[in-house]
C-alpha positions as CSV (number, residue, x, y, z in Angstrom):
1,X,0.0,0.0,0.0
2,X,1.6,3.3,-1.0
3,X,2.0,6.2,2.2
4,X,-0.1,8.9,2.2
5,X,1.3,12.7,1.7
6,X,1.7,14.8,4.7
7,X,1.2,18.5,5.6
8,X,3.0,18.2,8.7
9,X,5.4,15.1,8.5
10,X,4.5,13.7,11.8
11,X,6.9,10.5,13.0
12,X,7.6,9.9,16.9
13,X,10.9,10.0,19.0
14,X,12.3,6.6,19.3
15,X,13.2,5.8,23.2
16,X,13.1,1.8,22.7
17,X,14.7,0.0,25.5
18,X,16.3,-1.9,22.2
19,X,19.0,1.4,22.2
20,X,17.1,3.4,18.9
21,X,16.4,7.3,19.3
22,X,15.2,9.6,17.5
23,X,17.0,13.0,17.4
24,X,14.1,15.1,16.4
25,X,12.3,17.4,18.9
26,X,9.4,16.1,20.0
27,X,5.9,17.7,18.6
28,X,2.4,18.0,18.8
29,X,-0.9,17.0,16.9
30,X,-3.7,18.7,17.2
31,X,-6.6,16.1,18.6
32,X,-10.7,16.0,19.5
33,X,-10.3,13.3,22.1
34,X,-14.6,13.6,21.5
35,X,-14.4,13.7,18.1
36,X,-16.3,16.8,17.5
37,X,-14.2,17.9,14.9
38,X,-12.2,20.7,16.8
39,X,-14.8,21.7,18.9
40,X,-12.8,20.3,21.7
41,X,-9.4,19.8,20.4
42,X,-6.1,19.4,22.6
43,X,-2.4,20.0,21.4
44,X,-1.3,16.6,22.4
45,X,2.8,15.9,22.8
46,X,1.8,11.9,24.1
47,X,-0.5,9.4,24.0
48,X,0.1,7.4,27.0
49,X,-1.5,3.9,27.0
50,X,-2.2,1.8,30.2
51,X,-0.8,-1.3,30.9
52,X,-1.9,-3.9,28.4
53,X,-1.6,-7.5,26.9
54,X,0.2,-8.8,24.0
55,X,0.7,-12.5,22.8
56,X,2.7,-14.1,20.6
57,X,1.3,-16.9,18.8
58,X,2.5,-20.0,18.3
59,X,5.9,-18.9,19.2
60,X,7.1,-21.7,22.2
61,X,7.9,-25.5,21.6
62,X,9.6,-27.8,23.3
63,X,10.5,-25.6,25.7
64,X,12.5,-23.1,24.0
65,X,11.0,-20.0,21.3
66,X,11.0,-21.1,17.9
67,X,13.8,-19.7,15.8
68,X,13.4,-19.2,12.3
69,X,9.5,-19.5,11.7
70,X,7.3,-16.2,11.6
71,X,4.5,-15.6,14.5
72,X,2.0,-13.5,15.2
73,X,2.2,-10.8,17.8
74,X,-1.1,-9.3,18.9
75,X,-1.2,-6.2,21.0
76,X,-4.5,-4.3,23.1
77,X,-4.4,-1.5,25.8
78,X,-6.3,1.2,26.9
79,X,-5.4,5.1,26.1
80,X,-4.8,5.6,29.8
81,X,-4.2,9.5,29.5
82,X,-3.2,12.5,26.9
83,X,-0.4,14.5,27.9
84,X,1.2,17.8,26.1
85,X,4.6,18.0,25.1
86,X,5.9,18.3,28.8
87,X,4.7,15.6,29.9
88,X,1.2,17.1,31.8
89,X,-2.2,15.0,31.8
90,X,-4.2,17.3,29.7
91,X,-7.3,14.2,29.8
92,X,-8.3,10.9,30.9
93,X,-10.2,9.3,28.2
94,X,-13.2,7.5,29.5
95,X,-13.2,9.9,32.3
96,X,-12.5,13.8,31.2
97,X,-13.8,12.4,27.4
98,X,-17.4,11.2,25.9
99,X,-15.5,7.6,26.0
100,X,-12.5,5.6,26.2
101,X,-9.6,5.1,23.7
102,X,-8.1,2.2,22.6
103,X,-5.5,0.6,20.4
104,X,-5.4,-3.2,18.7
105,X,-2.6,-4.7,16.4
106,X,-1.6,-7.6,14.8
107,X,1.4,-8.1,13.1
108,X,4.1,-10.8,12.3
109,X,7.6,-11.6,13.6
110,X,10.8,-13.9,13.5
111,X,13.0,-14.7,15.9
112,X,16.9,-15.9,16.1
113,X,19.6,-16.1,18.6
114,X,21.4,-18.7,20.4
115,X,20.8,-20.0,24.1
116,X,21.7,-16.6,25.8
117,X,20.7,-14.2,23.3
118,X,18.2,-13.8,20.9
119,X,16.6,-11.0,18.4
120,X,13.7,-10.7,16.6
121,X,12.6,-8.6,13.4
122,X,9.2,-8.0,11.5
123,X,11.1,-8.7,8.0
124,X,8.8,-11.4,7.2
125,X,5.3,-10.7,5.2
126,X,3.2,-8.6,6.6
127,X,-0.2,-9.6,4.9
128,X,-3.2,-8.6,7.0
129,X,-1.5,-6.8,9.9
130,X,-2.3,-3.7,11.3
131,X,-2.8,-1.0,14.3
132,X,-6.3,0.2,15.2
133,X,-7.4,3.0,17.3
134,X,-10.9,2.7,18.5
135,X,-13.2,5.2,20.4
136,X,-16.0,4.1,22.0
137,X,-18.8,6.4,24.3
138,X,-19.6,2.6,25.8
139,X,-16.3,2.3,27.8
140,X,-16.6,-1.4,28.0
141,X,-12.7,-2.5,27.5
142,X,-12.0,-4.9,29.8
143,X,-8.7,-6.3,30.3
144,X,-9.5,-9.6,32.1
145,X,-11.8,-10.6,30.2
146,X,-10.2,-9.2,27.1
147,X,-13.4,-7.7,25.2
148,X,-14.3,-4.4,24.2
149,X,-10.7,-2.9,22.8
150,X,-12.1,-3.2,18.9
151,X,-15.5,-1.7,18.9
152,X,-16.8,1.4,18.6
153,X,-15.6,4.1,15.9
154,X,-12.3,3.2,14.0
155,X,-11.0,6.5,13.8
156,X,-7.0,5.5,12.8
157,X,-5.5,2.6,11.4
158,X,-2.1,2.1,9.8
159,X,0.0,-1.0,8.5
160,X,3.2,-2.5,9.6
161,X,6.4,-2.4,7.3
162,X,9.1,-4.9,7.6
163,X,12.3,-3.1,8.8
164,X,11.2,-3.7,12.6
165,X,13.5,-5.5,15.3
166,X,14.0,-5.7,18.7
167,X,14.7,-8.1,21.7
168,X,13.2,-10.0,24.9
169,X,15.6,-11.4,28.1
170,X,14.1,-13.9,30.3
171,X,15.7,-13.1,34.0
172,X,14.7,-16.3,35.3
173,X,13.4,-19.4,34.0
174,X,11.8,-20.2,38.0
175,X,8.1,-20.4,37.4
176,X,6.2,-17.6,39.5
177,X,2.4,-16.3,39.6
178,X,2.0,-14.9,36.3
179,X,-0.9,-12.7,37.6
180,X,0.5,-10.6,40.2
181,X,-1.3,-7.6,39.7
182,X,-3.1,-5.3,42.4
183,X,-6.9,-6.9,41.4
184,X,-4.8,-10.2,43.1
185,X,-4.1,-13.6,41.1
186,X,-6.8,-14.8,38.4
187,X,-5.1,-17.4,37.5
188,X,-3.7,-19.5,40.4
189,X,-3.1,-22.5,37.7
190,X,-0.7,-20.4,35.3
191,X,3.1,-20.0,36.2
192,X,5.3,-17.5,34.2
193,X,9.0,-16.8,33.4
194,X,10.9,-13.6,34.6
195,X,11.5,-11.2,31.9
196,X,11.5,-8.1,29.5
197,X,11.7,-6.9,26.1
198,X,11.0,-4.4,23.5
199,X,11.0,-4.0,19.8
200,X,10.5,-1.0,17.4
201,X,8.9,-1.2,14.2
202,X,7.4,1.3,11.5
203,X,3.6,1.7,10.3
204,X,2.0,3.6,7.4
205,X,-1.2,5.3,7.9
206,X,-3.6,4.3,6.0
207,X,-6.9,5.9,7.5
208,X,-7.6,8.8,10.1
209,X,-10.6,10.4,11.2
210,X,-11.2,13.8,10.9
211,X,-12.9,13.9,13.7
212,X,-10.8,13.3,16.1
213,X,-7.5,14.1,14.1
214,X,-6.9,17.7,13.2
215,X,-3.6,17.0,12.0
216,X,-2.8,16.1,8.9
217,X,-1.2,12.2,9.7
218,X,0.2,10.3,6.8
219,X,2.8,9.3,9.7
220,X,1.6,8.7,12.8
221,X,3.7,7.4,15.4
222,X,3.6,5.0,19.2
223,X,6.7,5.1,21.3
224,X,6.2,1.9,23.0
225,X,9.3,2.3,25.3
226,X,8.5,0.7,28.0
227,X,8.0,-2.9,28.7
228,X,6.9,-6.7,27.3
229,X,6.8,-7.8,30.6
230,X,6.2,-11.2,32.7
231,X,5.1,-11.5,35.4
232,X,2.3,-9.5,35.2
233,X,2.4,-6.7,37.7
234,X,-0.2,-4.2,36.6
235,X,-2.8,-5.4,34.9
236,X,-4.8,-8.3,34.5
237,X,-3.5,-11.3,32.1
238,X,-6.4,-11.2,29.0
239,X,-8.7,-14.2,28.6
240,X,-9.1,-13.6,25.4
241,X,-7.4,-11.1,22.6
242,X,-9.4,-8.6,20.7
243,X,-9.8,-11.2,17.3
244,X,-10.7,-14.2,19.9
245,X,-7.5,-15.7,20.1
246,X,-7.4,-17.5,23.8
247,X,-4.8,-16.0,25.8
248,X,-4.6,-16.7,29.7
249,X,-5.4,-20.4,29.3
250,X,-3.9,-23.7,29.7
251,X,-4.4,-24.5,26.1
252,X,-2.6,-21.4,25.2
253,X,0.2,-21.1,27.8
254,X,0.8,-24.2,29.2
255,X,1.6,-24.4,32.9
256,X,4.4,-22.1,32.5
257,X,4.4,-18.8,29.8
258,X,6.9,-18.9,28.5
259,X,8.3,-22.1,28.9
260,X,5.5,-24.9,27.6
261,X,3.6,-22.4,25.1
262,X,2.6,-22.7,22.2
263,X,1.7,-19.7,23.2
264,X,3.5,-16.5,25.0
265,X,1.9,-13.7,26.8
266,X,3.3,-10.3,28.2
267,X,2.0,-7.4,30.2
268,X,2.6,-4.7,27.2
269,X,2.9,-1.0,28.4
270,X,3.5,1.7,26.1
271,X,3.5,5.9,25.4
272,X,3.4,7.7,22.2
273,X,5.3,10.7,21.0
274,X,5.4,12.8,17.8
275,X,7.8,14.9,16.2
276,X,7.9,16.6,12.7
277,X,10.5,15.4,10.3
278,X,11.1,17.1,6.8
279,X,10.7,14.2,4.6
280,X,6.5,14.1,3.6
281,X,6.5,10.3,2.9
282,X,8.6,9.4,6.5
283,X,6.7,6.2,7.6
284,X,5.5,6.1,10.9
285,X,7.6,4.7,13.8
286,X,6.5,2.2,16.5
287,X,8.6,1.1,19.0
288,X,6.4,-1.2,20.7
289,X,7.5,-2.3,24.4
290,X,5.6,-4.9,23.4
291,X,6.0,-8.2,20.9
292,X,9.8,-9.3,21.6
293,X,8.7,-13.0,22.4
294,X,12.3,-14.0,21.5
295,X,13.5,-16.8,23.8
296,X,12.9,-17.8,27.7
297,X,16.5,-18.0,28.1
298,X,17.6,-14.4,27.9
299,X,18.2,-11.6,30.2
300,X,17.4,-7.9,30.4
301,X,15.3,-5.3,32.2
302,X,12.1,-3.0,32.7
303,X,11.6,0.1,32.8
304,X,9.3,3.6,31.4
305,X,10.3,6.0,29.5
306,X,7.9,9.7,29.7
């Protein structure tokens, strides 16, 4: 799909835990977080999304991730605030806002690496993958259960190229709670791995809504520079991922995420920044703290990045 022009040449600054930056300043993007066309609009330096899930498919077997073979990483969070470019809650979607924000993808990977380290990339195809952002007056996203982040109004959606890459370090391989978040353990059957990743990839925007975005976006960008995450500390492991894939489950996970698969699931947690490049056709970059399902032997760390 060819990249749409842009006025305003929006990309974000790069602060991936995987060592890319970004030396542009960062920006703002004029947004209607109600979607009244301006009638409420915000200058918005960040999009800051609450703690959410991602899984990688298909990714674990025989005890070790699967090198070689292209999975699929899906992502879903909650818009937990707007913030301006220093960093200030300007709104709480859901709360300050006519309804909540939130954000879906799917997209593919590959993984290599040896026994202590490993890497992954999205240089594989890329057929049917995506990033969604929906708004929705019903605020029904729940992250337990794992319903509600892909209804409502699409108002942005973009596709994934394949120049992505990034990492994930297992600390420990000693099975603990994977559901250690403050609503206390949901899942008292499922173990997890010790570990932490990141990954950065680039999306074209193919849609926005006018509505809501009063920029001009033919690049639109998520600084997920924070965490892929296990144990979960924050939020509640999904049931279920926005396209009905099974996620906390037996049949997904095993006894141990991570470790007996085929499945792999992380607490995902994520900001987004923008900055103005010169180059009209720049594509958008998405460094997603989020899909680097790479191994359960590795080691690395966890941390947020404003």
């Amino acid at each position: 799909m060819s990249r749409m022009s842009l006025v305003s040449g929006l990309t974000f600054i790069v602060l991936a835990m995987v060592g890319n930056s970004a030396s542009q300043a960062a920006s703002i993007i004029n947004f209607d977080p109600n979607g009244t066309a301006g009638a409420t609009s915000l200058a918005v330096g960040q999009f800051d999304q609450a703690p959410g899930n991602a899984l990688a498919v298909n990714a674990i077997a025989n005890g070790s991730v699967i090198f070689d073979t292209p999975f699929e990483l899906l992502y879903q969070a909650k818009v937990a605030a707007l913030r301006d470019a220093n960093n200030n809650t300007l709104v709480v979607p859901g709360v300050d806002t006519a309804g909540e924000l939130t954000i879906v993808a799917r997209f593919n990977e590959i993984a290599s690496g040896t026994s202590t380290a490993a890497s992954f990339s999205t240089n594989t195809d890329q057929t049917g993958s995506f990033i969604e952002i929906y708004f929705d007056p019903g605020n029904n996203a729940n992250d337990l259960a794992g319903t509600g982040f892909n209804d409502g109004t699409l108002i942005y959606r973009g596709t994934i190229n394949q120049d992505g890459g990034g990492g994930f370090a297992v600390i420990s391989t000693n099975p603990v709670a994977l559901d250690q978040s403050p609503n206390g353990n949901q899942y008292s059957n499922l173990n997890s791995v010790t570990g932490a990743g990141g990954t950065l990839i680039t999306v074209d925007t193919e849609f926005q809504d006018s509505n809501f975005f009063l920029t001009d976006l033919s690049t639109f960008s998520f600084n997920f520079n924070t965490s892929n995450v296990v144990p979960f500390s924050q939020v509640d492991p999904a049931a279920m991922m926005f396209d009905g894939t099974p996620a906390a489950t037996l049949a997904s996970l095993g006894a141990v995420n991570g470790l007996t698969g085929p499945n792999f699931l992380f607490q995902a947690d994520a900001t987004a920044s923008f900055a103005v490049i010169p180059e009209p056709t720049s594509s958008l970059l998405l460094s997603v703290g989020l899909v680097g399902m790479v191994g359960y032997r590795i080691r690395s760390r966890r941390s947020k990045v404003a």
